[in-house]
C-alpha positions in Angstrom: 20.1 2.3 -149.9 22.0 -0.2 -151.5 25.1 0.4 -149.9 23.6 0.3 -146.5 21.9 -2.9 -147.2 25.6 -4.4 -147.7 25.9 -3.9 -143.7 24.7 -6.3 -142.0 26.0 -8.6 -144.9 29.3 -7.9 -144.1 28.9 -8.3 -140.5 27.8 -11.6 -141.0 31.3 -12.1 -142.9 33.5 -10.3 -140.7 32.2 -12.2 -137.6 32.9 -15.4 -139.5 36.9 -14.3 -140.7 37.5 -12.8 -137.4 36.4 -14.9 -134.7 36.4 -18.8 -136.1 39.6 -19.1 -137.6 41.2 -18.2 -134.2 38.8 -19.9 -131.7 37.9 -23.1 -133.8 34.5 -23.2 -132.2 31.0 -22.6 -133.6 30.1 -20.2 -130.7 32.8 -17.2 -130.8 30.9 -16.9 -134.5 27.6 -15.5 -132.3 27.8 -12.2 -133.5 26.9 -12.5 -136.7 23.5 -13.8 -136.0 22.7 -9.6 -135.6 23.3 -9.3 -139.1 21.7 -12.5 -140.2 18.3 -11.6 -137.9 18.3 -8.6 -140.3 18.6 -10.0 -143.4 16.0 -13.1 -142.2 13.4 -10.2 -141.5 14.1 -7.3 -143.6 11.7 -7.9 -146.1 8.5 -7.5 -144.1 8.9 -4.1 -143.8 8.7 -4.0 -148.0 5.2 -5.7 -147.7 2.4 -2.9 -149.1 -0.4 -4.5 -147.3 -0.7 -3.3 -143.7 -2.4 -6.3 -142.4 -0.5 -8.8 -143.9 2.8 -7.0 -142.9 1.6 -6.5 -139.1 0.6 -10.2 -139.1 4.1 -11.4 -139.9 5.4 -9.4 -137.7 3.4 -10.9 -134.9 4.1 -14.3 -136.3 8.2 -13.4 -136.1 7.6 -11.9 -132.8 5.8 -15.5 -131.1 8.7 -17.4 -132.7 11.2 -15.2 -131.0 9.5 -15.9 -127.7 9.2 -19.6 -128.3 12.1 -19.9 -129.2 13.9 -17.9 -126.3 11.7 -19.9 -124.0 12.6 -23.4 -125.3 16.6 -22.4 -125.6 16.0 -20.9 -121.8 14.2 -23.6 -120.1 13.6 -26.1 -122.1 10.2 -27.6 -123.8 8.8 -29.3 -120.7 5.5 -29.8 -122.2 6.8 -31.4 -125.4 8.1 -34.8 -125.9 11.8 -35.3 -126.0 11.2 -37.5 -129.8 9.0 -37.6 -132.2 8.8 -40.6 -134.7 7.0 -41.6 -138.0 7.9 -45.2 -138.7 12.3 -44.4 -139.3 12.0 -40.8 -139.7 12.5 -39.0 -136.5 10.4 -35.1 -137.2 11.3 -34.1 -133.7 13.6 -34.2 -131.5 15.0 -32.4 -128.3 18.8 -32.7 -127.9 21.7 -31.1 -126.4 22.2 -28.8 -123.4 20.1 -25.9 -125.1 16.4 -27.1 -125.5 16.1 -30.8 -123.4 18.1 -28.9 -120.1 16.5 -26.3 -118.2 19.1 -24.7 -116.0 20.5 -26.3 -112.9 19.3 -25.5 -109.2 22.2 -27.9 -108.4 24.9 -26.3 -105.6 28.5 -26.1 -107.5 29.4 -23.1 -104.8 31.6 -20.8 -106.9 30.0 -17.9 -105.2 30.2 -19.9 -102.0 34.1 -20.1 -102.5 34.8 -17.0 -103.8 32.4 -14.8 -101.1 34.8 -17.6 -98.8 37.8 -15.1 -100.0 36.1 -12.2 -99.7 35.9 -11.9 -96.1 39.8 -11.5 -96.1 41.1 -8.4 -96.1 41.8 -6.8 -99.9 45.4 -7.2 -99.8 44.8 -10.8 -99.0 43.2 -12.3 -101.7 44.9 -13.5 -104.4 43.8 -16.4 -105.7 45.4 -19.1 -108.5 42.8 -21.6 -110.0 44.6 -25.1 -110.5 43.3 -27.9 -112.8 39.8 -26.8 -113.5 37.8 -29.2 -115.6 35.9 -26.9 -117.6 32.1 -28.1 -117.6 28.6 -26.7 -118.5 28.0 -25.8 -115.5 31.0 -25.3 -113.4 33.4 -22.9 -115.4 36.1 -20.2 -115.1 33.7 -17.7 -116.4 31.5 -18.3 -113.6 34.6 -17.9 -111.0 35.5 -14.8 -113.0 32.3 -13.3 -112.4 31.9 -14.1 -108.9 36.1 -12.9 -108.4 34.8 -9.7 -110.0 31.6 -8.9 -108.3 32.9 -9.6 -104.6 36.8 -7.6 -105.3 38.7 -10.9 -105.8 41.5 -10.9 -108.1 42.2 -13.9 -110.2 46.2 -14.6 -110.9 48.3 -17.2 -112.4 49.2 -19.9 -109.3 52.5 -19.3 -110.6 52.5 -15.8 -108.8 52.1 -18.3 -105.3 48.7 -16.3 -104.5 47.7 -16.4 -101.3 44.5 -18.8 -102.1 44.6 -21.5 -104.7 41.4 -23.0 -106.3 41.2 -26.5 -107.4 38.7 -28.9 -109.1 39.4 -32.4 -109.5 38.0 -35.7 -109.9 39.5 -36.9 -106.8 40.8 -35.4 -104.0 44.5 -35.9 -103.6 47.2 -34.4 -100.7 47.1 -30.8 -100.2 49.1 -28.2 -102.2 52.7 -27.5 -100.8 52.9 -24.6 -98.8 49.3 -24.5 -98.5 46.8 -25.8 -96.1 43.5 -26.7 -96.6 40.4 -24.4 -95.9 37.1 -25.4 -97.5 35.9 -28.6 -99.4 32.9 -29.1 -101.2 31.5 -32.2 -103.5 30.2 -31.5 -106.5 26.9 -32.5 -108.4 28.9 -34.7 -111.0 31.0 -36.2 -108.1 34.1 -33.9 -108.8 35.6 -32.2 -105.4 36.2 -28.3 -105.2 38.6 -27.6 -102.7 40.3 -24.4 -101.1 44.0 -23.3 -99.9 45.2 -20.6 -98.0 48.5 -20.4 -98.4 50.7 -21.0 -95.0 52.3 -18.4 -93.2 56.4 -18.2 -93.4 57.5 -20.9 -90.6 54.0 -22.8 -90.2 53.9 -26.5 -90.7 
């Protein structure tokens, strides 16, 4: 028993010396927070009394779901501060808790399904200059690429669709002619190229 409990210890280590010295960012240490949800709740299961162990299990249960809904969609119904006099007790900050998800239009599945309809053989696609953003990143193109049979390359590979983001729109990519052009939510402009064919002006 006492080696086992050493587990999820360990876990919460490893994650730590294998993910944040080579990403440098809080989030790639995620995986440990298995480990440290078993060692926060462990102990209930220790508690002799039935009713007193069953009733902090429901409590850790509710917090779970509050939690998950606050983190999810925000805490509408709550006020974003909370002060006594200086001290602020409450407050709701960040993307996580004061941001429900977007139903703004970013079209990476437009652009990609936009791909799509060519034939397999045809869509290569590059992704130039691509201000990553909350809600406009490459793991959303990825996903999209993925799902509809789109494979992502390096532009360097001169793929026969190149997608760019940028704050402002610019002239078209050499040897490519524009296809599709959208404006973004945050007033950034997605555009698409289709590469030209030999001899086209």
């Amino acid at each position: 028993r006492s080696r086992a409990n050493t587990y999820p210890l360990l876990l919460i280590l490893g994650s730590y010396l294998c993910f944040f010295p080579i990403h440098k960012d809080v989030r790639y240490t995620m995986p440990m927070l298995v480990g440290v949800a078993i060692v926060g709740v462990h102990w209930i299961s220790r508690i002799r009394t039935q009713a007193l162990r069953l009733s902090l299990a429901l409590l850790v249960g509710a917090y779970f779901v509050f939690a998950f809904q606050g983190v999810s969609f925000g805490f509408q119904a709550l006020p974003k501060e909370i002060r006594v006099g200086p001290l602020k007790v409450f407050a709701q900050g960040g993307y996580s808790t004061a941001s429900p998800p977007t139903t703004e239009q970013w079209h990476q599945e437009e652009i990609i399904r936009e791909i799509a309809n060519y034939p397999e053989n045809q869509r290569s696609t590059g992704v130039l200059n691509d201000p990553d953003t909350m809600w406009f990143n490459n793991s959303g193109l990825n996903y999209y690429a993925l799902r509809e049979g789109v494979p992502i390359v390096p532009p360097e590979q001169k793929p026969n669709f190149l997608i760019e983001r940028t704050t402002h729109g610019g002239p078209n990519r050499p040897g490519y002619g524009l296809l599709r052009r959208f404006e973004l939510p945050d007033h950034s402009i997605l555009r698409l190229f289709k590469k030209k064919r030999e001899g086209a002006s």
